[in-house]
C-alpha positions as CSV (number, residue, x, y, z in Angstrom):
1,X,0.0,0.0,0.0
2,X,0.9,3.7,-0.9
3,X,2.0,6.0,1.9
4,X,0.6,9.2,1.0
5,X,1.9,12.2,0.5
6,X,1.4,14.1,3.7
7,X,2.2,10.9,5.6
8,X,5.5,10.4,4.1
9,X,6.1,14.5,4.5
10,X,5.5,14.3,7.9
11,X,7.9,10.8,8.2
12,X,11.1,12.4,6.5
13,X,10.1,15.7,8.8
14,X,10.8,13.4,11.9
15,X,13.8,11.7,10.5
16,X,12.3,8.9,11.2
17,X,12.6,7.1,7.6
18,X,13.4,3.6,6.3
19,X,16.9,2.0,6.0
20,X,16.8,1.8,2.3
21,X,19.7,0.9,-0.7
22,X,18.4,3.5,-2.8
23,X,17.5,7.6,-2.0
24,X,15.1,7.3,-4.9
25,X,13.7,4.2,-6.8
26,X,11.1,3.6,-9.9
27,X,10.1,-0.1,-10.7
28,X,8.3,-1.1,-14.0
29,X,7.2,2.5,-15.0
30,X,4.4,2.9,-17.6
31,X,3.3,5.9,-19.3
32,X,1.1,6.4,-22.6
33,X,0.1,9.7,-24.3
34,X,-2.7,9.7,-27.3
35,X,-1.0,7.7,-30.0
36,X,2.7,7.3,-27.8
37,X,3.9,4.8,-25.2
38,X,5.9,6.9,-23.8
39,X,7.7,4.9,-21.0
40,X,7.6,1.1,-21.8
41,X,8.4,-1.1,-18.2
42,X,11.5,1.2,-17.5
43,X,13.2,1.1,-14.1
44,X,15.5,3.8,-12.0
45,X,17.7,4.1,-9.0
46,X,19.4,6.7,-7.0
47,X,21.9,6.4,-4.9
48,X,21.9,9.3,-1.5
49,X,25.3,11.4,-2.8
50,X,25.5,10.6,-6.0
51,X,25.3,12.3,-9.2
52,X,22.8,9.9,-11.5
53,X,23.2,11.1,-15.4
54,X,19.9,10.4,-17.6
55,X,21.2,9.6,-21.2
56,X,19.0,9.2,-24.2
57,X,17.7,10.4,-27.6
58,X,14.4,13.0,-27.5
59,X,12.0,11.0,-27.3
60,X,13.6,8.5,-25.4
61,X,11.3,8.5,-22.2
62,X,13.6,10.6,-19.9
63,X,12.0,13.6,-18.8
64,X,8.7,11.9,-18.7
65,X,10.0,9.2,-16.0
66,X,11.2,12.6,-14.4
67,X,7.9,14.5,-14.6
68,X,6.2,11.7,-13.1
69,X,9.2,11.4,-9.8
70,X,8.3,15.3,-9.8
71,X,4.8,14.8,-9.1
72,X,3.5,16.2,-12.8
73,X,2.6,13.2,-14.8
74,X,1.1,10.0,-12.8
75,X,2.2,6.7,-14.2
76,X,0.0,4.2,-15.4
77,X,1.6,1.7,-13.9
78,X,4.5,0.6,-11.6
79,X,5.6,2.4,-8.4
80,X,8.0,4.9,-7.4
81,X,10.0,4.3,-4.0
82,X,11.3,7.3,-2.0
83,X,13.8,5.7,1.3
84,X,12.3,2.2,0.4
85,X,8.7,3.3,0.9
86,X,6.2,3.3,-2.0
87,X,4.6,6.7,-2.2
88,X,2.4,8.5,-4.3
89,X,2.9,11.7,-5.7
90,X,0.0,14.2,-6.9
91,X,1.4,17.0,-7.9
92,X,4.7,19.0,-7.8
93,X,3.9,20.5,-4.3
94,X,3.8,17.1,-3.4
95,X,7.0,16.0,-4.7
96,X,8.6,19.3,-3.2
97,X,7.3,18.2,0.4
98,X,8.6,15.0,0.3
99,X,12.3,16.5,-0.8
100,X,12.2,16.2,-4.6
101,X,12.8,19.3,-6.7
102,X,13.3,20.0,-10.3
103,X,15.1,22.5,-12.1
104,X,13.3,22.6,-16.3
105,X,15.3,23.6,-18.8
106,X,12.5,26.1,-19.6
107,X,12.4,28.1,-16.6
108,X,9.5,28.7,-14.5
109,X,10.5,32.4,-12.7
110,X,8.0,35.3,-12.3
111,X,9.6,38.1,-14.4
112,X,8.2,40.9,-12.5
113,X,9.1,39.5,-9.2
114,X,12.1,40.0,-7.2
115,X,14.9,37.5,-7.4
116,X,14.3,36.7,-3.2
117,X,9.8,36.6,-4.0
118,X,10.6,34.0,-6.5
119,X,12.5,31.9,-4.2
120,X,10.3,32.1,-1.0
121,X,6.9,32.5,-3.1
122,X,4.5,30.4,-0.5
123,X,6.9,30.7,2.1
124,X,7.3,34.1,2.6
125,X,8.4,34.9,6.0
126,X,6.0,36.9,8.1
127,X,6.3,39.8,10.3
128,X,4.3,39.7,13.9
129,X,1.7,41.3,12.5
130,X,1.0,38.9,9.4
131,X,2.8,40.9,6.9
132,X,5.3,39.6,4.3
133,X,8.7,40.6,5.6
134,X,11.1,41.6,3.1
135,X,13.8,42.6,5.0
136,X,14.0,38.8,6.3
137,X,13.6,37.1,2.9
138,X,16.1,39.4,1.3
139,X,18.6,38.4,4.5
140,X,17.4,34.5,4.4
141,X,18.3,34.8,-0.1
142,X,21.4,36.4,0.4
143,X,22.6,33.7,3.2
144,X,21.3,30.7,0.2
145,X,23.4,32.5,-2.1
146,X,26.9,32.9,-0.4
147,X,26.2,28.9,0.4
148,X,26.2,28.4,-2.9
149,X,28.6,31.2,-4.2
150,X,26.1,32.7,-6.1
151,X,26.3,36.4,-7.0
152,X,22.9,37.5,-7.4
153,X,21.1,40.6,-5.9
154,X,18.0,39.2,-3.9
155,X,15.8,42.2,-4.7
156,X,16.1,42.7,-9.0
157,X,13.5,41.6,-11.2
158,X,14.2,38.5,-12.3
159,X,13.3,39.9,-16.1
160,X,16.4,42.2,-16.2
161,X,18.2,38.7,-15.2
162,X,20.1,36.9,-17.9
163,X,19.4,33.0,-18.8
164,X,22.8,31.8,-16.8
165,X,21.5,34.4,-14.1
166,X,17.9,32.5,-13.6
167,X,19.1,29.2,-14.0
168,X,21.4,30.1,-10.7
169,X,18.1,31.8,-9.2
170,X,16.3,28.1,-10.2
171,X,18.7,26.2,-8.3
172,X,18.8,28.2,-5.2
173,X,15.1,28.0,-5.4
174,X,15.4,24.2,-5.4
175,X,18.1,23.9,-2.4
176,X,16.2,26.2,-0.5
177,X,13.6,23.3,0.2
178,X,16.7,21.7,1.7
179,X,15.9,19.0,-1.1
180,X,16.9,15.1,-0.5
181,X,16.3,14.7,-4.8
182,X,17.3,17.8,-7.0
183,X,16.3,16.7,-10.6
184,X,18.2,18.8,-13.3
185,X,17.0,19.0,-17.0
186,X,19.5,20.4,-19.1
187,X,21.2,22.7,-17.2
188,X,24.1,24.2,-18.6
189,X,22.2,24.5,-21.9
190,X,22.8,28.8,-21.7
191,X,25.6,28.9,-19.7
192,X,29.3,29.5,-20.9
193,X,32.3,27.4,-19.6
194,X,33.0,29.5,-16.4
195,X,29.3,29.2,-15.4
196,X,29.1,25.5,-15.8
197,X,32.4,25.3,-13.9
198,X,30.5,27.2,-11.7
199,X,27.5,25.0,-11.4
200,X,29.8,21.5,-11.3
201,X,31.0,22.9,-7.8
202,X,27.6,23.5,-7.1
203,X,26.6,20.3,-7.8
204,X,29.8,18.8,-5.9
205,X,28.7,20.6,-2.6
206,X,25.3,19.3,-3.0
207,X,26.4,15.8,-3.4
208,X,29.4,15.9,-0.6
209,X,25.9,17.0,1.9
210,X,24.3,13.6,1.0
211,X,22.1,15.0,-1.6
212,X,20.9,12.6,-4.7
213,X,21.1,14.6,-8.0
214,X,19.9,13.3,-11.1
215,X,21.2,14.9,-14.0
216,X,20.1,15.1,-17.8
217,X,22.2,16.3,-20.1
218,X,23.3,15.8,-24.0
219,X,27.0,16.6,-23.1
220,X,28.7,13.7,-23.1
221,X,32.0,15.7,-21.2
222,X,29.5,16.7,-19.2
223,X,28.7,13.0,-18.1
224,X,32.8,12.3,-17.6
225,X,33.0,15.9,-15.8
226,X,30.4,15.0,-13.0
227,X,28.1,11.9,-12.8
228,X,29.0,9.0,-10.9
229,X,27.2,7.0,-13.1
230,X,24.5,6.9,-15.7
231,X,21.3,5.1,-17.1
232,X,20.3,5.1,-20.9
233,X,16.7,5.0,-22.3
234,X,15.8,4.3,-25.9
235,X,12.6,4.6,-27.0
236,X,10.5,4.7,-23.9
237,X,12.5,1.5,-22.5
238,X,15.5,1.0,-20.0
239,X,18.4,0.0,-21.8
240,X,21.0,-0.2,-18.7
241,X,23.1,1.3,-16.0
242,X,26.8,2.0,-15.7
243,X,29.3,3.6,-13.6
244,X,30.7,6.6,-16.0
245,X,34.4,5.1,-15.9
246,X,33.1,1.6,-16.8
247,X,32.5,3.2,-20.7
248,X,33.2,5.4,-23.2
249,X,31.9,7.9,-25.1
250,X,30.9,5.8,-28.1
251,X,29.7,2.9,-26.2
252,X,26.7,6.1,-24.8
253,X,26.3,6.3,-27.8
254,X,25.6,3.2,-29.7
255,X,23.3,2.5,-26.1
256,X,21.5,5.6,-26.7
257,X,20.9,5.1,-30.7
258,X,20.9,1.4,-31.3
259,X,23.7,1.9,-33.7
260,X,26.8,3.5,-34.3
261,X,27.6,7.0,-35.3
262,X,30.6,7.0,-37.3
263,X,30.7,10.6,-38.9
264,X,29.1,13.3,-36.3
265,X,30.1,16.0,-38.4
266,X,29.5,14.9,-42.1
267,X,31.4,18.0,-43.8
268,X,32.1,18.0,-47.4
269,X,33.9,20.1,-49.2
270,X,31.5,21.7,-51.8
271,X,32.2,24.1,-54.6
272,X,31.8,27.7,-53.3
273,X,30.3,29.9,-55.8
274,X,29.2,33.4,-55.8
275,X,28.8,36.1,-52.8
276,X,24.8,36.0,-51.9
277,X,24.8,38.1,-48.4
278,X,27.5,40.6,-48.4
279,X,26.9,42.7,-45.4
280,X,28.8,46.3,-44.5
281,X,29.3,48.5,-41.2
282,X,25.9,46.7,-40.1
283,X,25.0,48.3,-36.6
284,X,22.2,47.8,-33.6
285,X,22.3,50.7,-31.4
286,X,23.2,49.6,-28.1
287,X,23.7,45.9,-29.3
288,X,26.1,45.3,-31.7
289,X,28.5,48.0,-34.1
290,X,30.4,47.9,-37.5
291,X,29.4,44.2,-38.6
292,X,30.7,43.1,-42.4
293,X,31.4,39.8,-44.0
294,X,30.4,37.9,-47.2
295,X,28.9,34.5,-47.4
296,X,28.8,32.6,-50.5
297,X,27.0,30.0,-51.8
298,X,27.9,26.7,-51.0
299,X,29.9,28.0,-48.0
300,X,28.9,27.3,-44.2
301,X,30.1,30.5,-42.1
302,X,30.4,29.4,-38.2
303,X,29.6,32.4,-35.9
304,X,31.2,31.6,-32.7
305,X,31.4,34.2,-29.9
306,X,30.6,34.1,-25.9
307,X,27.2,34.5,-24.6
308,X,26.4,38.4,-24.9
309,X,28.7,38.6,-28.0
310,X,25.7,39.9,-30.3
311,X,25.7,36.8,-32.2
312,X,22.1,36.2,-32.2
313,X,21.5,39.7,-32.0
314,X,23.0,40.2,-35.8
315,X,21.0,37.3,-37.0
316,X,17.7,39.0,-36.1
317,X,18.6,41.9,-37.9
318,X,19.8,40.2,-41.2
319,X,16.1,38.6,-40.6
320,X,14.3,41.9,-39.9
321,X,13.4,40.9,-36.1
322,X,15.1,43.9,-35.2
323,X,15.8,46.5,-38.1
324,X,19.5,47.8,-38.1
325,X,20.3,51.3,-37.2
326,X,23.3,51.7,-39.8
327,X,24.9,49.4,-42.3
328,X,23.6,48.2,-45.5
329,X,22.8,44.1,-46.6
330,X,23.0,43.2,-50.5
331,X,21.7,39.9,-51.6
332,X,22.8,38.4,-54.9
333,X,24.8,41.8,-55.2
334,X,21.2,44.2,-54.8
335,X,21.0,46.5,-52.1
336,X,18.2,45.8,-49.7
337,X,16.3,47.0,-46.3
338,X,15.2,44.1,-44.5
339,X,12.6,45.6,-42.1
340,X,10.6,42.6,-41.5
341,X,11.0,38.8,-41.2
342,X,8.3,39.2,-44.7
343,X,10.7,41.1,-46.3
344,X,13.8,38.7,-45.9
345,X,11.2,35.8,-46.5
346,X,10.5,37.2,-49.9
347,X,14.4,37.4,-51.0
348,X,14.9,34.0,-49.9
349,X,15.8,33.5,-46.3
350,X,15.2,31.3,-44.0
351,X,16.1,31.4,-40.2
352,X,15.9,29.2,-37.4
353,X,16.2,30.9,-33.9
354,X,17.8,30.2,-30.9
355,X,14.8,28.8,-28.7
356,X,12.5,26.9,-30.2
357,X,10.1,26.9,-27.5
358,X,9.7,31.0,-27.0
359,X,10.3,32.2,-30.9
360,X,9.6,29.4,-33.3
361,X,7.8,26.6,-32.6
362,X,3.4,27.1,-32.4
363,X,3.6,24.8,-29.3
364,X,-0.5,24.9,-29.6
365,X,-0.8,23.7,-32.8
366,X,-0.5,20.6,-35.1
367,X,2.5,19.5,-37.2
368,X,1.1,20.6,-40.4
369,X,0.0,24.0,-39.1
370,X,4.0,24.6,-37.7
371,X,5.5,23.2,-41.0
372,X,2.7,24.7,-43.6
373,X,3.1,28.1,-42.2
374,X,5.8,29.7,-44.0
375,X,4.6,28.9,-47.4
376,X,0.5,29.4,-47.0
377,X,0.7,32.6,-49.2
378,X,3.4,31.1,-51.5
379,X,3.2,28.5,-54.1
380,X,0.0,26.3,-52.5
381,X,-2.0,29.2,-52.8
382,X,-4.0,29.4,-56.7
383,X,-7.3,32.0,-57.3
384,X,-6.7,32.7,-53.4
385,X,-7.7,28.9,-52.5
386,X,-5.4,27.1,-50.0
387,X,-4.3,23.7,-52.3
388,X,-4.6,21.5,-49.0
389,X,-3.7,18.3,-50.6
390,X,-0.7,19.2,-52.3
391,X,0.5,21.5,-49.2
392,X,-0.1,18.5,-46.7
393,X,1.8,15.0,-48.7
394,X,4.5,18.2,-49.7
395,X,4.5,18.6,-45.6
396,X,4.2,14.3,-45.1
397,X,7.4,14.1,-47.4
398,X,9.3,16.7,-45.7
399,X,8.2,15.1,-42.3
400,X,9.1,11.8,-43.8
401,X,12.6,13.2,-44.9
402,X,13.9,14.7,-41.8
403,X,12.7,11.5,-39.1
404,X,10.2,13.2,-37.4
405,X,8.9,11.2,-35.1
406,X,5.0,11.9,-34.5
407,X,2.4,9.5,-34.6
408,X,1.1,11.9,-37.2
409,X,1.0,15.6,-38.3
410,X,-1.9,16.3,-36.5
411,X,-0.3,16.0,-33.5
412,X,0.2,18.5,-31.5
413,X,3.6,20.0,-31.5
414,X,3.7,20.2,-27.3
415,X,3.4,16.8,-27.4
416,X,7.2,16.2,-29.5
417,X,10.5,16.0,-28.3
418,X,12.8,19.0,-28.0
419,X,14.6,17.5,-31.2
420,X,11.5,16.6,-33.3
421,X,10.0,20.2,-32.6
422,X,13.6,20.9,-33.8
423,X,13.1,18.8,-36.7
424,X,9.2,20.3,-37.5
425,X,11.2,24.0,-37.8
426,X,13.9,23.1,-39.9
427,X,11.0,21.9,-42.1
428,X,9.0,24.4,-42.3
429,X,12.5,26.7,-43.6
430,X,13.0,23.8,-45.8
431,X,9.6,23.9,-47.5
432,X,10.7,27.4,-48.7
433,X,13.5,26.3,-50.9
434,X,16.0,29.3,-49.1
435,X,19.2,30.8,-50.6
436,X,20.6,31.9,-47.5
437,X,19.7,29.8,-44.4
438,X,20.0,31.1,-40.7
439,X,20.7,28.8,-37.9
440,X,21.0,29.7,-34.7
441,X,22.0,27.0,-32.2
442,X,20.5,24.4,-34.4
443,X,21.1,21.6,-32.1
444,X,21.1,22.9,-28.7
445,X,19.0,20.3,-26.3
446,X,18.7,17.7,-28.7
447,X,20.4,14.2,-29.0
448,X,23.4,13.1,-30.8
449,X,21.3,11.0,-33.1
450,X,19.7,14.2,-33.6
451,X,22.6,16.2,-34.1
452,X,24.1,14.0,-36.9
453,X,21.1,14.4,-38.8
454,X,20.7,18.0,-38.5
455,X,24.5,18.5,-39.4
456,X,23.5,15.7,-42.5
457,X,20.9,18.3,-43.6
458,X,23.3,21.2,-43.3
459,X,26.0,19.7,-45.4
460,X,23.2,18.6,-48.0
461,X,21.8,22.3,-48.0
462,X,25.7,23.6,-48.9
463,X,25.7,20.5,-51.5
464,X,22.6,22.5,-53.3
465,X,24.4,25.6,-53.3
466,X,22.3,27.5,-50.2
467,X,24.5,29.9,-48.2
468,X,24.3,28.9,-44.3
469,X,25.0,31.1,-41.5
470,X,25.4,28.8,-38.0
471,X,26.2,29.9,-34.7
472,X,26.9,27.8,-31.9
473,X,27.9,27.3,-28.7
474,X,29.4,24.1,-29.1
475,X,32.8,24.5,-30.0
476,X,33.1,21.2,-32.0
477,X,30.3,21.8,-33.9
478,X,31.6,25.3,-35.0
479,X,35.1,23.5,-36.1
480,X,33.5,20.5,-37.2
481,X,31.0,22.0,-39.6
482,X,32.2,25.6,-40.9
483,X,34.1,26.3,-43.8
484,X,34.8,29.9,-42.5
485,X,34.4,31.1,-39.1
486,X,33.4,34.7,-37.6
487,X,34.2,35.0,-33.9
488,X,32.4,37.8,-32.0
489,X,33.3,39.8,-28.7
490,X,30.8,42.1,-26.9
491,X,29.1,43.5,-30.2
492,X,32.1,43.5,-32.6
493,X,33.6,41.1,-34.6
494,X,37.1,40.3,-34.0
495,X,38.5,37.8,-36.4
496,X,37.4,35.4,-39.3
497,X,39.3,31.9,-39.3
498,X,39.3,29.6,-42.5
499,X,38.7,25.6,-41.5
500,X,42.2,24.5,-42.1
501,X,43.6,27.3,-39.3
502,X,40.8,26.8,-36.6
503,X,41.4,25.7,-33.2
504,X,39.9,25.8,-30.5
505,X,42.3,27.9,-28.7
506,X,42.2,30.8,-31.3
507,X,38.7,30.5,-31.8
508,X,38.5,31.4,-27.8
509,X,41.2,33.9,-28.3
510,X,39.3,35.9,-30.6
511,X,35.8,35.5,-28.8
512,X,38.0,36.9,-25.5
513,X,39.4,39.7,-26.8
């Protein structure tokens, strides 16, 4: 029988709690969505001071077997065991009183609260006289942060905070329930290399206090930097468990995939041919000054740079997101003002932002409707009638081309993976045959399999003679893929490096300058 929720609360409030081999335990999980078996019989276990890496392809199962140890989804079957006792969880407020937090890689903060409300919202403390009492909360934030090192004033708005800033904000949120579980999706998927060095200490405190951390992540240095050990998942089903020095990196992978991936970065060295997007002195007032390169077709031209180097900031602009203040863009050697995303649309663009989630994908709607959208006034449209047919099997094939896996397109985009939602955006850039494709972080938060595939895409785009523009914040991926690359610093560019020179120590010379 179940302990419920309270019960078990008021158990681990007493101390008084079961000898148990594992912190945290799920046994022959099950979990179906409309048209997806999401988890298939899977199992987990976490030890108490241990850092537990979840490995798998989106899709795989993972961060629905943690939604339902976090009180948000409730299995259909099997049982989850918290100290050896088999409880029940209803809801995240459950999970959090019984000592199991999690940190989403989308981030759940108030914007117009303070950094401290955000922290103690429900547990503000009060003054004698029932008020809330902010000069206690600010004092109780500011003693969580120098416990954790954390740099943070309690009282801004978390909306002038950047993404590194509120995942730190996240995780102090989490510890401050003094926590036995702390579940981390994607993490470090914003932060640059000091921050996650940051975190990993973080993380090392936490797990040298007894605390069980489960960790997901599609960094495989990641996994050798700071899990103890690891558990893959491949579609919906446990595949196995093993301590992170038993293996290496290409045995995760062939666990995660089902096969090997001998080529992650399938470059090929294409004819270049002609300048398409020559751009001169292009500036963003504030934001980013004195911008100019060429990019020819055929020709892949990495952007690397530090977070807050204006990177994505210049790729709006060359997409009309944000109209530039000075400079001038020709395409195909034509001077042009691109004021609108319609405008760059119509001479043959195509961009991909940086989060999918926020700024690209329709999370509301279906497959088709995400995919069909940038083409509804284009070629499917004749005597102003919508050619359904033709504009959903063009869709199916394009669907059917990149490996989307949905159990159709009327499925609801919400409902995909981080890398088939991914996949659905690409598509819909795809379906408007582009010259000059955008892509910023095209494979952040998504799986190697993914990855390979993406990159497989982006070499086949160069084959057809399209001009890509890709920033990333993955330095391999920048040297694995680019035939050029344009490193940024703090709204200027400071160098451009041709493949055969790259490194990654000049590349990170020229982004710290």
């Amino acid at each position: 029988m179940a302990i419920s929720p309270s019960t078990m609360a008021a158990v681990r409030a007493s101390g008084a709690v079961p000898n148990a081999e594992f912190l945290l335990s799920a046994e022959g999980v099950r979990k179906e969505f409309p048209g997806v078996v999401a988890l298939d019989d899977v199992q987990f276990r976490l030890k108490r001071g241990s850092v537990h890496a979840l490995m798998g392809e989106n899709g795989a199962g993972k961060s629905t077997l943690m939604k339902i140890l976090a009180g948000i989804y409730t299995p259909d079957k099997g049982e989850v065991r918290l100290k050896g006792v088999h409880i029940q969880l209803k809801s995240p407020l459950d999970a959090l009183e019984n000592g199991i937090a999690m940190i989403h890689q989308e981030l759940n903060l108030m914007p117009f609260m303070t950094v401290a409300e955000n922290i103690w919202i429900r547990r503000e403390p009060k003054s004698r006289f029932g008020f809330v009492d902010h000069g206690e909360m600010y004092r109780m934030t500011e003693e969580l942060f120098q416990r954790l090192n954390i740099d943070i004033d309690p009282d801004i708005e978390v909306r002038h905070l950047s993404v590194a800033s509120r995942q730190m904000v996240e995780i102090a949120k989490a510890v401050s329930y003094n926590s036995d579980v702390l579940i981390m999706d994607e993490p470090t998927s914003a932060l640059t290399e000091r921050e996650v060095a940051h975190l990993f200490d973080i993380i090392r405190a936490l797990r040298a206090q007894g605390i069980g951390i489960v960790y997901i992540t599609h960094k495989m240095n990641e996994l050798f930097a700071i899990a103890d050990e690891f558990s893959v998942f491949r579609d919906g089903k446990y595949i196995g468990t093993h301590a992170s020095t038993d293996v290496t990196r290409d045995d995760i992978i062939k666990m995660m995939v089902g096969r090997e991936i001998t080529q992650m970065f399938p470059k090929e060295e294409v004819p270049i041919g002609d300048v398409v997007l020559s751009v001169k002195d292009l500036t963003l007032s504030n934001v980013f000054r004195d911008v100019s390169f060429d990019v020819r077709a055929g020709e892949i031209l990495g952007v690397a740079g530090l977070v807050g180097s204006g990177r994505s900031n210049v790729a709006e602009t060359l997409f009309g997101v944000t109209p530039a203040s000075a400079g001038t863009i020709e395409l195909f050697g034509k001077k042009v003002d691109i004021n609108s995303p319609t405008v760059a649309i119509q001479n043959h663009m195509a961009f991909l932002t940086e989060d999918r989630k926020d700024t690209g994908c329709l999370l509301i709607l279906n497959v088709l409707e995400n995919m069909q959208i940038a083409v509804l006034q284009d070629k499917f449209v004749k005597g102003g009638f919508v050619q359904e047919r033709a504009l959903e099997k063009t869709c199916e094939d394009m669907a059917r081309r990149l490996r989307v896996k949905t159990p159709n397109l009327d499925e609801r985009v919400e409902n995909l993976s981080g890398g088939n939602q991914q996949k659905v955006l690409i598509g819909r850039w795809l379906l408007t045959n582009p010259k000059i494709l955008i892509l910023d972080e095209p494979t952040r938060g998504i799986d190697v399999g993914a990855k390979a595939e993406i990159h497989r895409l982006v070499t086949e785009m160069a084959r057809n003679g399209v001009a890509v523009i890709m920033i990333s914040s993955e330095m391999p991926e920048v040297l694995g893929m680019s035939d050029r690359i344009m490193v940024m610093h703090e709204g200027r560019v400071t160098g451009f490096l041709d493949r055969a020179e790259a490194t990654q120590v000049k590349v990170m010379e020229l982004a710290a300058q």
